[in-house]
N, C-alpha and C positions, 0 to 999 in steps of 0.2 A: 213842095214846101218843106222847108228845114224843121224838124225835131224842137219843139224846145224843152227843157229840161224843168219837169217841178219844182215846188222848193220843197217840197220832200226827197225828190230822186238827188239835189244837190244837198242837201244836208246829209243824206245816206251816202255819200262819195266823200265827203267831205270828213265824217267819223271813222270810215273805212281810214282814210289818210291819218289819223290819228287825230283829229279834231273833236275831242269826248267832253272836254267840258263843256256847260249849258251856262254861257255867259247871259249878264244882262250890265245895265248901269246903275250902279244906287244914287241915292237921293245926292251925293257928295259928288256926283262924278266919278268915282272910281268903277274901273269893269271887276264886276264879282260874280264868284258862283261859290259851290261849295267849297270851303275852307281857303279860297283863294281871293287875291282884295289887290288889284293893280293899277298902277298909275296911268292914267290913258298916253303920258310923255314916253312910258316905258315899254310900250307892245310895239310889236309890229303888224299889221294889216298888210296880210297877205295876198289875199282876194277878197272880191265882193259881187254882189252878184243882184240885180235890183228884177223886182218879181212884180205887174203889174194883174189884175184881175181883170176879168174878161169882162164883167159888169159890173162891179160895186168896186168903189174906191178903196173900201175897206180893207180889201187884200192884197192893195199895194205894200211892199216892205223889200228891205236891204237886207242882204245877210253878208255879213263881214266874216272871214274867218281868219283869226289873230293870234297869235305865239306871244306867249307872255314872256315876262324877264327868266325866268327857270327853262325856257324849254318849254312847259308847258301849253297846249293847242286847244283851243277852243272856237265854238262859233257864236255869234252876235246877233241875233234876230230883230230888227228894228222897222216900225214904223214908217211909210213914206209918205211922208204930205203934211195934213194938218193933225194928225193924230200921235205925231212927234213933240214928247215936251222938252221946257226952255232948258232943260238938263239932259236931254238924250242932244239936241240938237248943239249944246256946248261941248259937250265931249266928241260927238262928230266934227267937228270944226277942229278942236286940237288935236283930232286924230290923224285929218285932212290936213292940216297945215303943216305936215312934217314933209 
C-alpha cells in the first residue's frame, strides 16, 4: 500500500519550498495573512492537495498552495464539504475558474 502524505507532512514540504505565509479568506473575499491583502483574480494556485479523515468528516480539507502578485508563497487551508462558507466557497470558484 502506497504512503499517503499528512497534511502536516505536506504543509512541512510545502514551507520548506517557500510557502511561509499562513493564508486564509476574509469576510471580502480577498486571501489575507499578515500584512498581505490579494485579489483571488490575481494569485496563482499552484497545487492543491485535498485530505480526507479516516472517520469524522470534520477533517476533510484542501490545502492550496498559491503565489501571490509580489512573488510572495503561501498556503490555504480550507474546509471540505459542508463546513465551507458562501465566502470561502466564492472565492474557490473564482480561483477555479481561471
Amino acid at each position: 500500500m502506497e504512503h499517503m502524505a499528512t497534511q502536516s507532512e505536506v504543509l512541512a514540504n510545502l514551507e520548506a519550498d517557500g510557502y511561509t505565509a499562513n493564508l486564509r479568506i476574509d469576510d471580502d473575499g480577498s486571501i489575507v495573512s499578515s500584512g498581505l491583502r490579494w485579489d483571488p483574480a490575481d494569485v496563482v494556485v499552484d497545487s492543491t492537495a485535498r485530505f480526507e479523515g479516516m472517520s469524522n468528516p470534520d477533517d476533510e480539507a484542501i490545502l492550496c498552495a498559491i503565489t501571490g502578485p509580489s512573488g510572495r508563497r503561501g498556503t490555504l487551508l480550507l474546509p471540505y464539504g459542508p463546513d465551507l462558507t458562501a465566502q470561502q466557497a466564492e472565492t474557490v470558484r473564482a480561483l477555479a475558474g481561471r
